[in-house]
C-alpha atoms as one frame of an Amber mdcrd trajectory, in Angstrom:
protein
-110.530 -30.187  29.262-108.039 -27.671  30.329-108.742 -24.201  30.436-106.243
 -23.232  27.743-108.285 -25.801  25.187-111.673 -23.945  26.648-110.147 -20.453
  25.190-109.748 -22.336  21.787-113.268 -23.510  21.882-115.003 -20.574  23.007
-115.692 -16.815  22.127-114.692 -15.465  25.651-113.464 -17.534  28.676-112.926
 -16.513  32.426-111.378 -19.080  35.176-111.568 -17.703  38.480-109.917 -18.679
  41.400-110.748 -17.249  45.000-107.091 -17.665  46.219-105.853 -14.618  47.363
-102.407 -13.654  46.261 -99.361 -11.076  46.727 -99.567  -8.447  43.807 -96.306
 -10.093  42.478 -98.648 -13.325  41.869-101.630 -11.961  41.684-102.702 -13.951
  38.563-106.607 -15.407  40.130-108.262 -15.431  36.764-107.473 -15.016  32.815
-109.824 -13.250  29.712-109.027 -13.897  26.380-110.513 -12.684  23.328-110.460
 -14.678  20.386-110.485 -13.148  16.958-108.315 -15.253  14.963-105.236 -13.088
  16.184-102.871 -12.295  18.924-105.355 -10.845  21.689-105.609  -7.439  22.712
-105.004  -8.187  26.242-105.015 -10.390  29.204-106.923  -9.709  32.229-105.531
 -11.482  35.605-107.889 -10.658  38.686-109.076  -6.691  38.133-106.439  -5.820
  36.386-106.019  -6.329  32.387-102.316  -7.000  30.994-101.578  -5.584  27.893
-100.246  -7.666  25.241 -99.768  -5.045  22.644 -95.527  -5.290  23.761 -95.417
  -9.047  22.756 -92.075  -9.650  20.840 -92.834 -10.898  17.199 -94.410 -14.202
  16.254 -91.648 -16.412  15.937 -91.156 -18.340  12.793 -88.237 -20.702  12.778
 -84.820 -18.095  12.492 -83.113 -16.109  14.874 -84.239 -17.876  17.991 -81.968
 -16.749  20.130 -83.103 -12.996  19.680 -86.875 -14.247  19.677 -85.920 -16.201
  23.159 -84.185 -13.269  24.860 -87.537 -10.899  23.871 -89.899 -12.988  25.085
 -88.429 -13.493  28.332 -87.899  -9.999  28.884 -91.806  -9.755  28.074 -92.453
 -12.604  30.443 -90.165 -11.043  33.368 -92.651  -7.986  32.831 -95.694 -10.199
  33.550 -94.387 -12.072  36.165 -94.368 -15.367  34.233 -90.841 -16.197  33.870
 -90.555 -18.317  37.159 -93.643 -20.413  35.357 -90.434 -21.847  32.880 -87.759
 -22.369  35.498 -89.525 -24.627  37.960 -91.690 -27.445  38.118 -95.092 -27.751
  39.479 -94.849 -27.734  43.444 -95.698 -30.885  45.359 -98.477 -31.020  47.666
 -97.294 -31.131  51.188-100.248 -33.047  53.861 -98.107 -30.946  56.933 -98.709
 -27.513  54.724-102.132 -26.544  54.355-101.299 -23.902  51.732 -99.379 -26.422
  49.705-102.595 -26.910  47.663-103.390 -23.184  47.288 -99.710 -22.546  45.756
 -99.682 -26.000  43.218-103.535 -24.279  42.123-101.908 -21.148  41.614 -98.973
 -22.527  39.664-100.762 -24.736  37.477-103.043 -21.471  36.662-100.083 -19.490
  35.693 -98.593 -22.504  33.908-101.720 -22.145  31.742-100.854 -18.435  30.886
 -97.822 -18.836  30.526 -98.237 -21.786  27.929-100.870 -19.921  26.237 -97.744
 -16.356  25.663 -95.780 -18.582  24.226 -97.551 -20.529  21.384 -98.983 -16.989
  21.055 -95.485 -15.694  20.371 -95.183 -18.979  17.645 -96.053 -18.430  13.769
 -98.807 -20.395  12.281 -97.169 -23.113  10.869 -95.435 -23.619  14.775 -98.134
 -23.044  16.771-100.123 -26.087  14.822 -96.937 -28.044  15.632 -96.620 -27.599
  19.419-100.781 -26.380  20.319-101.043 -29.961  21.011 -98.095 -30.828  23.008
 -98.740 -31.740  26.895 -96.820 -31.095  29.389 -96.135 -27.612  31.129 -95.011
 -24.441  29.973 -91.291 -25.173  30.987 -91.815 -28.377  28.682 -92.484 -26.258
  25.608 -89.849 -23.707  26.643 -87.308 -26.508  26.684 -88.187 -28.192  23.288
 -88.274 -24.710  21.786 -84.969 -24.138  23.084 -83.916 -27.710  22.298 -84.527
 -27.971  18.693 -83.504 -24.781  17.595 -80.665 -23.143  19.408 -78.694 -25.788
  18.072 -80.144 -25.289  14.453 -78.321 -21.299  15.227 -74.593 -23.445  14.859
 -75.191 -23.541  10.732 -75.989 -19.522  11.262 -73.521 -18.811  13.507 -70.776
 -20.308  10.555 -72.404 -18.389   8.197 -72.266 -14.870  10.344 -68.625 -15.451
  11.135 -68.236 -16.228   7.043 -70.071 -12.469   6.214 -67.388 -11.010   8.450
 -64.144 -12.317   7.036 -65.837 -11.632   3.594 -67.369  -8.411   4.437 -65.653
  -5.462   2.565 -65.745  -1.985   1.809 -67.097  -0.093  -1.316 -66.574   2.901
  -3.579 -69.119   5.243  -4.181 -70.736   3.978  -0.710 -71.175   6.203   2.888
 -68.316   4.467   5.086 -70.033   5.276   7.988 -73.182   3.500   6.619 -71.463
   0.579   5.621 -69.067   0.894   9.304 -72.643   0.695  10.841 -73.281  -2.668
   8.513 -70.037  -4.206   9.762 -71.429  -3.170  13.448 -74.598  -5.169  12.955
 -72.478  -8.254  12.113 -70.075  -7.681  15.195 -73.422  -7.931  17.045 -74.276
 -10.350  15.615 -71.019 -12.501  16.525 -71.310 -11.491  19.907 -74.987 -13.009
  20.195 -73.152 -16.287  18.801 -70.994 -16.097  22.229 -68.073 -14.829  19.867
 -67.329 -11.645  21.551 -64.290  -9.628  19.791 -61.691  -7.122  21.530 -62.862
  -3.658  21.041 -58.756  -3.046  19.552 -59.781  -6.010  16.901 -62.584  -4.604
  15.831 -61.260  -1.037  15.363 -58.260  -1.922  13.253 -60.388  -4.926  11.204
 -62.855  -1.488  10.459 -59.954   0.312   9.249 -58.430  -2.642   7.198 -61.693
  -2.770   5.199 -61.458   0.528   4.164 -61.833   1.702   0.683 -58.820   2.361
  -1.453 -59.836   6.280  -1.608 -59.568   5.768   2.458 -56.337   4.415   2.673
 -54.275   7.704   4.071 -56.500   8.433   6.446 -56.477   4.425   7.933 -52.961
   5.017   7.940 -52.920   7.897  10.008 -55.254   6.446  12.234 -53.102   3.252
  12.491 -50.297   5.771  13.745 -51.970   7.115  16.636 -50.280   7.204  19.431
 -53.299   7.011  21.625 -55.643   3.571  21.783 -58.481   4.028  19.521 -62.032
   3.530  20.893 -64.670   2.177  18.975 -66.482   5.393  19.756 -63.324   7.551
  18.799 -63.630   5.857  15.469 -66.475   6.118  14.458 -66.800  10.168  15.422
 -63.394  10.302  13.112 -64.787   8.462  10.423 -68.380  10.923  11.319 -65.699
  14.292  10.761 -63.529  12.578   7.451 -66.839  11.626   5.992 -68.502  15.402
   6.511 -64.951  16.966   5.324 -65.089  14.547   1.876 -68.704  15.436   1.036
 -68.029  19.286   1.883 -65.156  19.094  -0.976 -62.397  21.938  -0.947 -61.324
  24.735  -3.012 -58.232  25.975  -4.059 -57.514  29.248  -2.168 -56.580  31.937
  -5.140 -53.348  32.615  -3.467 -52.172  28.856  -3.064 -53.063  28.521  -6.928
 -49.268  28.768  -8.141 -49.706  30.687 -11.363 -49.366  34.214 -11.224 -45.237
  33.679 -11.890 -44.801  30.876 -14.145 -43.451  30.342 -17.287 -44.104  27.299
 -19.894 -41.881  26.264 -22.698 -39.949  28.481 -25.041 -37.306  30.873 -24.313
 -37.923  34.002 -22.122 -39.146  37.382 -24.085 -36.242  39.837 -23.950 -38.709
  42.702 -23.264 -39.610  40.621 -19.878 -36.495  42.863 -18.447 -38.950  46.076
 -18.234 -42.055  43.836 -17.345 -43.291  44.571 -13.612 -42.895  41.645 -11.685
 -45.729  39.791 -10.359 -47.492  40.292  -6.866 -47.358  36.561  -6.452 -44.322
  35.148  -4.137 -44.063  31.774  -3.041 -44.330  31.222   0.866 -41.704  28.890
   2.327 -41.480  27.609   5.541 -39.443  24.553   7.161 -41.332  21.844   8.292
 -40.618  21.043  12.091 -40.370  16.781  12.359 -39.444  14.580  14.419 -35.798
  14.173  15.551 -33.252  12.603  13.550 -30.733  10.044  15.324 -27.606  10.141
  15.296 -25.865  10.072  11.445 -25.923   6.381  10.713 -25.143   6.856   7.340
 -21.733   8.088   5.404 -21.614  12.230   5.206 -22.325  13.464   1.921 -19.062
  15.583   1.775 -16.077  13.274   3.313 -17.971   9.823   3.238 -17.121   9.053
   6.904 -19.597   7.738   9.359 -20.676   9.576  12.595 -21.658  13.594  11.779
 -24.031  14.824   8.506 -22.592  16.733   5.930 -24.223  19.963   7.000 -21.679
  19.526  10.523 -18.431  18.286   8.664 -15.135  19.282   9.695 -13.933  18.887
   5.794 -17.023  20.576   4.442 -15.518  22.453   0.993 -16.702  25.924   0.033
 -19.228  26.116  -2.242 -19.140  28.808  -4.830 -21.519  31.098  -4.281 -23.909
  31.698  -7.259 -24.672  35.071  -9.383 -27.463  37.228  -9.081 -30.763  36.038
  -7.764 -32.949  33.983  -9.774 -36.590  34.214 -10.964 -38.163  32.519  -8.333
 -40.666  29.804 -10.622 -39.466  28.664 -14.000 -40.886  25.955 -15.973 -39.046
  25.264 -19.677 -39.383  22.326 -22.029 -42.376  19.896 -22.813 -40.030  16.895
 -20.957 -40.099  18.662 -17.922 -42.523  16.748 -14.902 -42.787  20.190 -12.961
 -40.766  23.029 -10.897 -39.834  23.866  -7.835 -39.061  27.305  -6.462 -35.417
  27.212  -4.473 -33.293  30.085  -3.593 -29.783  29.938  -4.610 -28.643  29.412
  -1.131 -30.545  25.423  -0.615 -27.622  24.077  -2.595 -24.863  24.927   0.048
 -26.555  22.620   2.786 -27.642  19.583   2.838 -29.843  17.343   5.493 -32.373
  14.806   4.303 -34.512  15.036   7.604 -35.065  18.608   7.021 -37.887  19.509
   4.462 -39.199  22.702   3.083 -42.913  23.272   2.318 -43.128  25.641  -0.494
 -46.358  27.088  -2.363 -44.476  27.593  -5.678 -43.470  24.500  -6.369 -45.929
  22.244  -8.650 -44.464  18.884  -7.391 -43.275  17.164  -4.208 -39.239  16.702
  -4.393 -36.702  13.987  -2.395 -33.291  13.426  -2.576 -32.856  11.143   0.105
 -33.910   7.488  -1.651 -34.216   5.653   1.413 -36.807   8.139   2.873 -39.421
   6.790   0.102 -41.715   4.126   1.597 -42.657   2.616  -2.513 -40.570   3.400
  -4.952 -40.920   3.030  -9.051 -37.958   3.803 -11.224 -38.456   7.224 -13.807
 -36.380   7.259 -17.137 -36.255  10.154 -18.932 -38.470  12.673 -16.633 -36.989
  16.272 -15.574 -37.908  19.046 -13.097 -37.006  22.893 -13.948 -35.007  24.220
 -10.661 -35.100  27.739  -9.611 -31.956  28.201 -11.554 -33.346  27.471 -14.867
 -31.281  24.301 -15.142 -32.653  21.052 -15.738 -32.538  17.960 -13.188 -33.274
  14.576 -13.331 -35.723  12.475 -11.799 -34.597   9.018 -10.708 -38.135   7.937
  -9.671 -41.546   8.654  -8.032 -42.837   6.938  -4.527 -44.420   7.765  -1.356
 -42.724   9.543   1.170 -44.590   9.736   4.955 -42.756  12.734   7.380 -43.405
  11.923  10.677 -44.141  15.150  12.981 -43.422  15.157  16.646 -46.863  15.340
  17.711 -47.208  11.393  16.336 -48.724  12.495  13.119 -47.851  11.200   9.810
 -48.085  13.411   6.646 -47.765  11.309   3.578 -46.741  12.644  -0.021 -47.568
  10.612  -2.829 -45.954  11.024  -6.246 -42.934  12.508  -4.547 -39.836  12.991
  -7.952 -36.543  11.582  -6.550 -34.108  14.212  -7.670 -30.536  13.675  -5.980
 -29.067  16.645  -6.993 -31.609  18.829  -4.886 -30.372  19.559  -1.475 -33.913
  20.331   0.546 -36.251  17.739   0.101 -39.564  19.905  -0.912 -43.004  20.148
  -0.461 -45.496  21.702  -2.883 -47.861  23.820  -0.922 -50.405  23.783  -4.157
 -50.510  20.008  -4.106 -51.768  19.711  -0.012 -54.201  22.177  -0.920 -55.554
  20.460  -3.445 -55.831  17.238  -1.602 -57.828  18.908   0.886 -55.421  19.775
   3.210 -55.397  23.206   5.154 -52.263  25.757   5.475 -52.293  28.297   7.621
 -49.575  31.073   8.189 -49.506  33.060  10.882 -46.668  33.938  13.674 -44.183
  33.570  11.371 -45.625  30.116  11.410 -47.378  27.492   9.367 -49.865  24.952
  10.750 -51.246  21.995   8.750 -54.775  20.587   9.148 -56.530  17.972   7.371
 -60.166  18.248   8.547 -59.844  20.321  11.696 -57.351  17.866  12.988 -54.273
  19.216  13.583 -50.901  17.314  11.507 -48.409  19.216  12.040 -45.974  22.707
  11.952 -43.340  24.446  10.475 -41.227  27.733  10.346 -41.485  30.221   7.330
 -37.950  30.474   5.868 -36.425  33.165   3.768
């Protein structure tokens, strides 16, 4: 009987061997209690070794993770050459041949026991009664049901392609989710490029995420995974803080809604309130590639052309914010002058006005056709809106800005920006310098120059 079927048999079981041994191998003699559970510990010569650090009992799943524990747990008893070789032979010209195949087998016997130690119940009345060595049951182990991890490697690489992000949910919890399974794929020896897994992140990402993904997608710079997930970290902490309105962004103080103006407002005092303007600074326009909006020829914009007409020059100044009508969408505040000039890569970011404003059709990235909608101008006339889109400026630093329910209005001639509107969607202007600087989150977008 071996000593391994003694320890089953009996309350408390020693075998001792005399051999004397390096303290690498210095394995001359086992003690193991048995109470009907994992033991407490195994002593080898003097010395006990704690099993208290014993991976969990394996029970049929995840064998892979079960096999890379327990051989980290073996390497720390010195057991793990036990499961790569065979017994030694016994060599009549070596006199310690016999002392090193005594030794072996001893250790064999330890090492056999950790491992149908490490098995569940229902395993360890499977394999208790196989013979052979420890390597032998390390080897059918490994045998039967790495290959059974295939099915569950089809199924991990099916939760990724499926995996998707919700509403209502922490992205950064549910970016740590998609981690687990990216571990999990590279445990399957299907290791993906750190660039795949930071844009397939940012593809999944909510539909109340989508700007920011697409401001991350225009980096100029390669994302890291740790980049992202500190950006993700700040967007998340910025969404949950919320943002309110400063009082003097909230474009109020000066406007007027529907009916005709009071013909006492002559002697009112006007308001404190006056809308801040200042022209956004983006990137570089190529050369004109597109007919001049005075002459129609190709090669120099209308604001440069040699046949430019005079414009008549309009009255008196107007009232800076004017709203009128129930059919009008919004208003935007424009000095008389912004109708002489014309350039659709120029843009003017102005606090006054309620709505975002295009002329230029081909700027808008989606488009929808308007019938029937109106903004008030700042010369109390009426113009009409063609449609609403998306519009994204692109800044020289790389950054995009995007407007959404930007009103195409072709007569306009300064695309605008309403000030109120980036405020409200949490985005942060500050003037200073004779300069404004916009911010979404501490991260820097973008700047512009005020403008009379």
């Amino acid at each position: 009987m071996t000593n391994l079927e003694n320890a089953a048999t009996s309350e408390n079981v020693v075998v001792e061997n005399n051999v004397n041994e390096t303290p690498e191998n210095n394995v001359n003699s086992v003690f193991v209690t048995n109470s009907g559970d994992t033991p407490e510990f195994v002593a080898t010569g003097s010395h006990r070794v704690d099993l208290t650090g014993m991976p969990e009992k394996f029970s049929g799943h995840f064998f892979k993770r079960w096999q890379q524990r327990m051989k980290i747990w073996l390497i720390t008893k010195g057991l793990l050459s036990v499961i790569m070789t065979v017994c030694p032979p016994i060599v009549e010209s070596d006199p310690k041949s016999l002392e090193r195949q005594t030794l072996w087998r001893e250790r064999n016997e330890i090492a056999k026991g950790m491992i149908l130690l490490g098995l569940s119940d229902m395993l360890f009345d499977v394999y208790c009664t196989l013979h052979g060595t420890a390597k032998d049951l390390w080897d059918e182990l490994d045998r039967k049901y790495n290959t059974d991890d295939h099915g569950l490697e089809k199924y991990i690489v099916s939760k990724f392609l499926r995996f998707d992000m919700k509403e209502g949910k922490s992205v950064l919890e549910q970016t740590q989710e998609f981690e687990l399974i990216l571990h999990s794929l590279r445990e399957a020896d299907m290791e993906l490029p750190e660039k795949f897994k930071v844009m397939a992140v940012i593809e999944k990402f909510p539909k109340s995420w989508e700007d920011f993904g697409l401001t991350l997608k225009h980096k100029m710079k390669k994302i890291t995974w740790k980049s992202l997930m500190h950006s993700i970290t700040v967007e998340e902490e910025h969404k949950k803080a919320g943002y309110i309105v400063p009082v003097e962004f909230q474009p109020k103080a000066h406007v007027v809604t529907g009916g005709k103006q009071s013909q006492n407002s002559k002697n009112k005092q006007p308001s404190s309130f006056k809308p801040i303007k200042a022209k956004l600074k983006i990137a570089k326009k190529p050369k004109a590639n597109r007919p001049c909006w005075n002459c129609g020829q190709m090669g120099h914009w209308a604001k440069l052309c040699p046949n430019k007409k005079a414009k008549a020059q309009s009255g008196g100044p107007q009232v800076n914010v004017v709203t009128g009508g129930t059919s009008s969408d919004g208003y935007v505040s424009i000095n008389p002058q912004v109708f002489t000039i014309y350039n659709s890569n120029e843009w003017l970011i102005d606090t006054g006005a309620n709505v975002h404003v295009c002329a230029d059709k081909s700027l808008f990235v989606s488009y929808q056709p308007a019938v029937g909608r109106t903004v008030m101008m700042g010369n109390t006339s009426a113009a009409s809106v063609h449609g609403v889109g998306k519009v994204e400026i692109k800044f020289p630093s790389g950054k995009i800005l995007t407007l959404h329910g930007v009103h195409h209005v072709p007569e306009i001639r300064r695309n605008i920006v309403s000030g109120s509107i980036l405020v409200r969607e949490g985005y942060e202007l500050s003037f200073k310098f004779n300069k404004v600087v916009i911010l979404f989150g501490g991260i820097f977008i973008g700047k512009g120059y005020l403008s009379d």
